[in-house]
C-alpha positions in Angstrom: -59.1 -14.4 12.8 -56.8 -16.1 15.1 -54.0 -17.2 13.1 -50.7 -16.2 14.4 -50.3 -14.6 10.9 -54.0 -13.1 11.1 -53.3 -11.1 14.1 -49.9 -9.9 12.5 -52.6 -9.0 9.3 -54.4 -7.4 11.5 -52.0 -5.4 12.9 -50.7 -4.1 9.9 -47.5 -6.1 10.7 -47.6 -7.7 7.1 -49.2 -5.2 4.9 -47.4 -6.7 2.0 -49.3 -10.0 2.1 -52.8 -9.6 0.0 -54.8 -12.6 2.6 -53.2 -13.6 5.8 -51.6 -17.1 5.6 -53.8 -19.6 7.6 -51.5 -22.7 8.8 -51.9 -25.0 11.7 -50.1 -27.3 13.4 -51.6 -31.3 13.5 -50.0 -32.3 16.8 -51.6 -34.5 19.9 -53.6 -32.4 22.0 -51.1 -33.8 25.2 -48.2 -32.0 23.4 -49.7 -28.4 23.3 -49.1 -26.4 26.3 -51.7 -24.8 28.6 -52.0 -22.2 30.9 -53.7 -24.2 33.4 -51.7 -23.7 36.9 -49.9 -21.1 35.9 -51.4 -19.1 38.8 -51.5 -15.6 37.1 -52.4 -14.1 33.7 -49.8 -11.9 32.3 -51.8 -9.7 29.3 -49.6 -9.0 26.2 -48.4 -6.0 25.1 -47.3 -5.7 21.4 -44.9 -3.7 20.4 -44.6 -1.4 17.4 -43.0 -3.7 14.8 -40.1 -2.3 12.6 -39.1 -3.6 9.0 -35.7 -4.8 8.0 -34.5 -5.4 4.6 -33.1 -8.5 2.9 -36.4 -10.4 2.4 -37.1 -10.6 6.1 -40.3 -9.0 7.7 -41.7 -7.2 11.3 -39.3 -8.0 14.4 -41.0 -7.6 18.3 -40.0 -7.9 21.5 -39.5 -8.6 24.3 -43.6 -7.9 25.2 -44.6 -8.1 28.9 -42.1 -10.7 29.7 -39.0 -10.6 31.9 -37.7 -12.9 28.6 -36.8 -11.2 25.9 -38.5 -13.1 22.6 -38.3 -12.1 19.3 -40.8 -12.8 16.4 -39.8 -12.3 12.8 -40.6 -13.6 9.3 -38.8 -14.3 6.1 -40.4 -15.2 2.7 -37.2 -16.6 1.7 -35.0 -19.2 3.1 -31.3 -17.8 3.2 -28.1 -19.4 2.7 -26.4 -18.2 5.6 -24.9 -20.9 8.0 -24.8 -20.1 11.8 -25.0 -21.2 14.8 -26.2 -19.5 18.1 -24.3 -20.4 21.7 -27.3 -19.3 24.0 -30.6 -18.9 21.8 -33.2 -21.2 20.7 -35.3 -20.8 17.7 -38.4 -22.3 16.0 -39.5 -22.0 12.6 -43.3 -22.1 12.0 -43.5 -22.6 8.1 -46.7 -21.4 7.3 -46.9 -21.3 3.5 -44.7 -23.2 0.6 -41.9 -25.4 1.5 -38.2 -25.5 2.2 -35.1 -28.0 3.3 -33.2 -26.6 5.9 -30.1 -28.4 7.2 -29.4 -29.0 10.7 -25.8 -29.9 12.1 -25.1 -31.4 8.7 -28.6 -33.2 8.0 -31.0 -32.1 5.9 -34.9 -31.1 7.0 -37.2 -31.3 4.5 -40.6 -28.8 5.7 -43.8 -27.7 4.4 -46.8 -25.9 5.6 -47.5 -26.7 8.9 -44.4 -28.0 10.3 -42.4 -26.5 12.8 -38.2 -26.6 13.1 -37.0 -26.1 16.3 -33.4 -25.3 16.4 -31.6 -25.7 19.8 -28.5 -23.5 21.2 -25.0 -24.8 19.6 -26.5 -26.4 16.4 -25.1 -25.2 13.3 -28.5 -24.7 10.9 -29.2 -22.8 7.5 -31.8 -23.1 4.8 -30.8 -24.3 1.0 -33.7 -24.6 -1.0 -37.6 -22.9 -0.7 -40.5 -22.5 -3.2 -41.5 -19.5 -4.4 -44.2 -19.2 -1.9 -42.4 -19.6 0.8 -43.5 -18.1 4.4 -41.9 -19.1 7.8 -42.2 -17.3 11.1 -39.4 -17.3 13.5 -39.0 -17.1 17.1 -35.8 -16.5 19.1 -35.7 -17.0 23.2 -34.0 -15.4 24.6 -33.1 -13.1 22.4 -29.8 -12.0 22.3 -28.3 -9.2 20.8 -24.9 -10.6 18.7 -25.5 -14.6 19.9 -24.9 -15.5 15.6 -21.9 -17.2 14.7 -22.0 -17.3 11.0 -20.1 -20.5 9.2 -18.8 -21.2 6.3 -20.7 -22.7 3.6 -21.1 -26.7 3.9 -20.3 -26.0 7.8 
């Protein structure tokens, strides 16, 4: 299986899940990155993944990277408004649907589609189904870089 949620199956990352989700992304094949050039192969190391609590899943990172990234999940979008001054994070929704809002506008997502939040912009989560799923990615990571808002910030 090669799903991003697969290998975390796999792993035993996400025992709670029964199947692992299998979502992919429709987008040009120009806008997918590629290794081609990079002039060396790094090989990944995972991590031991540890659980937190609060409806959010299996944190990593950094791998072998001189970045640190963190990968988590959440089967819940949360009501908690914050921004982050130096991190940037993506959202891979890859089962149900949500509306997130961003600086003040809302994002409407479902399976498939990936949010991509940038340092500095305010972002938070209102509504999700039932059988919601995203994956999340921060880089760089940064221990303390959330600024949590007020409600309607």
């Amino acid at each position: 299986m090669s799903t991003v949620a697969g290998v975390a199956f796999d792993l035993g990352l996400i025992p709670e899940l029964h199947q692992p989700v299998n979502a992919t992304i429709d987008l040009p094949e120009r806008t997918l990155p590629t290794a081609a050039g990079a002039g060396h192969h790094r090989p990944t190391i995972l991590n031991h993944a540890s659980k937190s609590a609060g409806g959010k899943g299996w944190f990593v990172g950094p791998w072998n990277s001189l970045v640190p990234v963190v990968i988590g999940w959440a089967d819940q979008g949360v009501n908690d408004p914050h921004r982050h001054d130096h991190m940037n994070e993506a959202y891979l929704v890859a089962r149900g649907d949500s509306v997130a809002v961003v600086d003040g506008r809302e994002v409407r997502l479902r399976a498939g589609d990936m949010l991509v939040v940038e340092p500095g912009e305010s972002h938070t989560f209102i509504d999700s189904s039932d059988d919601y799923l995203h994956f999340v990615v921060q880089a760089p990571f940064i221990q303390g870089d959330k600024i949590v808002l007020g409600r309607g910030s």
